[in-house]
C-alpha positions as CSV (number, residue, x, y, z in Angstrom):
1,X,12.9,-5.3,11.4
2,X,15.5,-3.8,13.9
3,X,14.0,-0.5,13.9
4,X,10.7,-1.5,15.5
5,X,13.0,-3.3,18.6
6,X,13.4,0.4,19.9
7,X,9.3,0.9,20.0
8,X,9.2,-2.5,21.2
9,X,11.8,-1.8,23.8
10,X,9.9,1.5,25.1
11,X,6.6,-0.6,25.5
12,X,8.0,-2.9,27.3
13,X,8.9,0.0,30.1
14,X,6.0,2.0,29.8
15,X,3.5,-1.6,30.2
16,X,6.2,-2.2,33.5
17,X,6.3,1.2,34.9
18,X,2.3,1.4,34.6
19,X,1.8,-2.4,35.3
20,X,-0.8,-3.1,32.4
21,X,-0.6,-6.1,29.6
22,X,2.3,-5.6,26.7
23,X,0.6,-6.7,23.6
24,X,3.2,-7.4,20.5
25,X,1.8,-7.1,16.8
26,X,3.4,-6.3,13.6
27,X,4.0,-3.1,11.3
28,X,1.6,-4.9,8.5
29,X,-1.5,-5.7,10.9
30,X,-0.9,-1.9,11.8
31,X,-1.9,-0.4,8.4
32,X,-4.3,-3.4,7.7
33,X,-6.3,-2.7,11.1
34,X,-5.8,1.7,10.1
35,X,-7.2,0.9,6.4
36,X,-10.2,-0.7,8.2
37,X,-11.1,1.3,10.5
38,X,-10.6,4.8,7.9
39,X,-12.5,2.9,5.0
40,X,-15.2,2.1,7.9
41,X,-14.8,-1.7,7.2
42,X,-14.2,-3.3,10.9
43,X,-16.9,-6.0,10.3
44,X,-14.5,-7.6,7.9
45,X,-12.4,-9.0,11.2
46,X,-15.9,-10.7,12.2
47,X,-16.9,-12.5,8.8
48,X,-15.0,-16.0,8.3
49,X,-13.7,-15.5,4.8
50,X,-10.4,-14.1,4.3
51,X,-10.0,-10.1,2.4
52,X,-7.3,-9.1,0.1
53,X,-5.2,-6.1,1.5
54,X,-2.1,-4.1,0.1
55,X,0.2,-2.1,1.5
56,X,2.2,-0.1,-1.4
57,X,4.2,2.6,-0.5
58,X,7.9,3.7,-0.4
59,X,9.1,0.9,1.8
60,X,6.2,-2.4,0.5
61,X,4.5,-3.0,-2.3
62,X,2.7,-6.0,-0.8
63,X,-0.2,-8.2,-1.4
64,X,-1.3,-9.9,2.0
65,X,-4.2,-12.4,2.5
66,X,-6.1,-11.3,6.0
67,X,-7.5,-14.3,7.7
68,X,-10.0,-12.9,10.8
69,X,-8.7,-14.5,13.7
70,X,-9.5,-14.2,18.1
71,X,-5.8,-14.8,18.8
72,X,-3.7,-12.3,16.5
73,X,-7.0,-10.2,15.4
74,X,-5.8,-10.9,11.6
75,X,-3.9,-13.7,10.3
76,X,-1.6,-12.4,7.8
77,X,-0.1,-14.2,4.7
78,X,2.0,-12.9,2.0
79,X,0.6,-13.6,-1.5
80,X,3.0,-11.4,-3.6
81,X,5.2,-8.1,-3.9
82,X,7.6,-6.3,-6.0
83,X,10.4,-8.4,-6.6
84,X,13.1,-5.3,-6.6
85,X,11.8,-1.6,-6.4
86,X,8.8,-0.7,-4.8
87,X,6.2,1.4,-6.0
88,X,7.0,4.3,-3.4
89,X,11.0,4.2,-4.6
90,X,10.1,4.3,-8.6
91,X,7.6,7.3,-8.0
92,X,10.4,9.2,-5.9
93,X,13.3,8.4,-8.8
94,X,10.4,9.7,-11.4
95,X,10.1,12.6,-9.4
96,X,13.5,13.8,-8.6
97,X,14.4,13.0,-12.8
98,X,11.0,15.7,-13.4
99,X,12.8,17.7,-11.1
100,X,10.3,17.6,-8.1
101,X,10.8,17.6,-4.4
102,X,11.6,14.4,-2.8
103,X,9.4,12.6,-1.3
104,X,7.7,13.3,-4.7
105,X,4.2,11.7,-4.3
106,X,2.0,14.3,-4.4
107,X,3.8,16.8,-6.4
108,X,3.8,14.0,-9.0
109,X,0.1,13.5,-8.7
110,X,-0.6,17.4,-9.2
111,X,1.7,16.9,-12.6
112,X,0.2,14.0,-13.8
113,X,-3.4,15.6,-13.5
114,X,-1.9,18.1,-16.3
115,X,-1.4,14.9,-19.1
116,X,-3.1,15.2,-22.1
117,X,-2.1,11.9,-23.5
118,X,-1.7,8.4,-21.7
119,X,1.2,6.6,-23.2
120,X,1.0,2.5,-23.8
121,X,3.5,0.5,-21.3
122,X,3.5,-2.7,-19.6
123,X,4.8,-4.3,-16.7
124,X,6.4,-7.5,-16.2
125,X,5.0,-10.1,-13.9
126,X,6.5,-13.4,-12.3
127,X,3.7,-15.7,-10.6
128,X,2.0,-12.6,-9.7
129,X,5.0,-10.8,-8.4
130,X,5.6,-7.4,-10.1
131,X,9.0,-5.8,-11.3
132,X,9.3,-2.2,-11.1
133,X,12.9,-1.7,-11.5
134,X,12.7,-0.4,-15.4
135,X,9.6,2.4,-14.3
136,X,12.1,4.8,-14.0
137,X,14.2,4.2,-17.3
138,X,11.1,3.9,-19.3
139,X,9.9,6.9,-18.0
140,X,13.7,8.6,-18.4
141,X,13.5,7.2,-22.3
142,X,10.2,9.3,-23.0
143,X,11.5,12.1,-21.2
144,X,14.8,12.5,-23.4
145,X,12.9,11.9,-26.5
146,X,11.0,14.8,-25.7
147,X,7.9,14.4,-23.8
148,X,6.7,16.3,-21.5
149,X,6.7,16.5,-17.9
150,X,3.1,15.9,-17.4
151,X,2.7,12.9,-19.5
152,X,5.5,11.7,-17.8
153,X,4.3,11.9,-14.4
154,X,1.4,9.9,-15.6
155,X,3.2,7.1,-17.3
156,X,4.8,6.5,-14.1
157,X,1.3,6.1,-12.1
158,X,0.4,4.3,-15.1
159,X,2.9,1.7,-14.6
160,X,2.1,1.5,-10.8
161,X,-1.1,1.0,-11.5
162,X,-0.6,-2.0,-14.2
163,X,1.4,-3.6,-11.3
164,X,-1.2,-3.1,-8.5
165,X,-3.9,-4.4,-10.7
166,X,-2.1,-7.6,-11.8
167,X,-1.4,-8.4,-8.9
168,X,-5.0,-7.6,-7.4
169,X,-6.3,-10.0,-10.7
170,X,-3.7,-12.8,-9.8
171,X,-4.9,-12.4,-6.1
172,X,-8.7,-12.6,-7.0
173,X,-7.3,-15.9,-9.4
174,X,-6.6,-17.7,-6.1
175,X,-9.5,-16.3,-3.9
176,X,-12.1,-15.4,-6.3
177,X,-15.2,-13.1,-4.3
178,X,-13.0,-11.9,-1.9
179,X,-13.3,-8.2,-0.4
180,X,-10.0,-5.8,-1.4
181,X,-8.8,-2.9,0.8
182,X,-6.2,-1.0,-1.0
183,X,-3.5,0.8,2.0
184,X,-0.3,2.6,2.1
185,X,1.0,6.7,1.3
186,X,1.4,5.3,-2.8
187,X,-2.6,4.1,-2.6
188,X,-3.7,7.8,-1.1
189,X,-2.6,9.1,-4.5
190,X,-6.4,9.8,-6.4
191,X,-5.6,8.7,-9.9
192,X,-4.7,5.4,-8.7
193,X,-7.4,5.1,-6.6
194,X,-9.6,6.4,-9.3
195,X,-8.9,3.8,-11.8
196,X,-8.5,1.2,-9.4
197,X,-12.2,1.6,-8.6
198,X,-13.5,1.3,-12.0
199,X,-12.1,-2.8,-12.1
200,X,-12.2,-3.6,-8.9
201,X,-14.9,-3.4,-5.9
202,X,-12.6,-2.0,-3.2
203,X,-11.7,0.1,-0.2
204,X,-9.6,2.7,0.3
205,X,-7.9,3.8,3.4
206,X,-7.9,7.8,3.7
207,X,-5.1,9.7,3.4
208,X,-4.2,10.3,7.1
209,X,-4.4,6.7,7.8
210,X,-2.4,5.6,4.5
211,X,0.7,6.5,5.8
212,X,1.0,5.7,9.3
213,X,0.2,2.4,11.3
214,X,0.3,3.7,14.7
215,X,-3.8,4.2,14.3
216,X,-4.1,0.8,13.3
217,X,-1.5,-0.3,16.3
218,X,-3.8,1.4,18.6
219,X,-6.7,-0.4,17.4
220,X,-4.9,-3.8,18.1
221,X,-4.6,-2.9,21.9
222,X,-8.2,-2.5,22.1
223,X,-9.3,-5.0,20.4
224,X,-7.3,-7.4,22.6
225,X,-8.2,-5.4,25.7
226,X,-12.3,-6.0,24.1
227,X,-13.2,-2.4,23.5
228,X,-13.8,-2.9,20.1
């Protein structure tokens, strides 16, 4: 993506200027390796078998397959993702229809713990791709007929979490056994996270380390320099 080329550009004169090795990895391998290291799950880089990992937020909602590998650290292939919104831009139209602050994450979580109904919904799947693009006119339906802001808050999660779990099923479908870490700012949110963890024996990246590679970037340089 052209907006990394600028961080890629200022690396390459700080690793001249101070003379030390330029190492280049990508934005993925950055929350993969910061989900790791907050969910205290760095031995999965020295098994052999390959771990699920997804990054959801407002930018992916991805489903990678991470290979352990000595030359990249992880090898990284791309299983499945939304095929139009992503999980991060349906909670954020949700939130600014309910009248929150954008971005509307956690404001939406805080309303949603208020339900007191869940309401029945579905979402559609294409070989384990998801499609999130009606969340926020199903959600807009139920909220003109009446319902209430905090069962609508929850429908949305509800539909977020229908998508991340199909596509964690169709994942385990191809590589049954295998070991899930769940990343991103969407997979901080608790009620996701909570339900997730009653199908599913997975990890979770904390909070701080959901949103922001630059841990997980950091842990790439060492790990190719062999502190870790």
């Amino acid at each position: 993506m052209p907006c990394f080329l600028v961080g890629e550009g200022y690396a390459r004169v700080l690793a001249g200027a101070n003379k030390c090795t330029l190492y280049r990895t990508s934005h993925q391998t950055g929350h993969v390796l910061a989900a790791l290291y907050s969910a205290d799950k760095m031995e999965l880089l020295h098994k052999e078998k390959p771990f699920l990992a997804f990054h959801v937020s407002g930018g992916t909602t991805d489903l990678l397959l991470c290979t352990p590998d000595k030359e990249s650290v992880i090898k990284i292939e791309h299983l499945a993702s939304s095929l139009d919104l992503k999980a991060g831009q349906a909670i954020d139209r949700v939130g600014l229809m309910l009248g929150l602050k954008f971005p509307c994450g956690k404001e939406l979580e805080k309303l949603a713990e208020k339900a007191d109904k869940r309401i029945p919904c579905r979402i559609t799947f294409k070989d384990g791709n998801c499609c999130l693009s009606g969340v926020e006119n199903i959600c807009r339906k139920h909220f003109e007929n009446g319902e209430t802001r905090e069962n609508v808050a929850m429908l949305c999660l509800d539909l977020v979490l229908k998508a991340i779990k199909g596509m964690t099923e169709y994942a385990l479908g191809l590589h049954p056994g295998s070991e899930i870490v769940y990343a991103g700012g969407v997979m901080s949110d608790k009620i996701l996270q909570t339900e997730l963890a009653k199908s599913f024996d997975a990890y979770f990246a904390t909070a701080d380390f959901s949103c922001d590679n630059a841990a997980g970037v950091a842990l790439y340089g060492a790990i190719k320099e062999g502190l870790i």
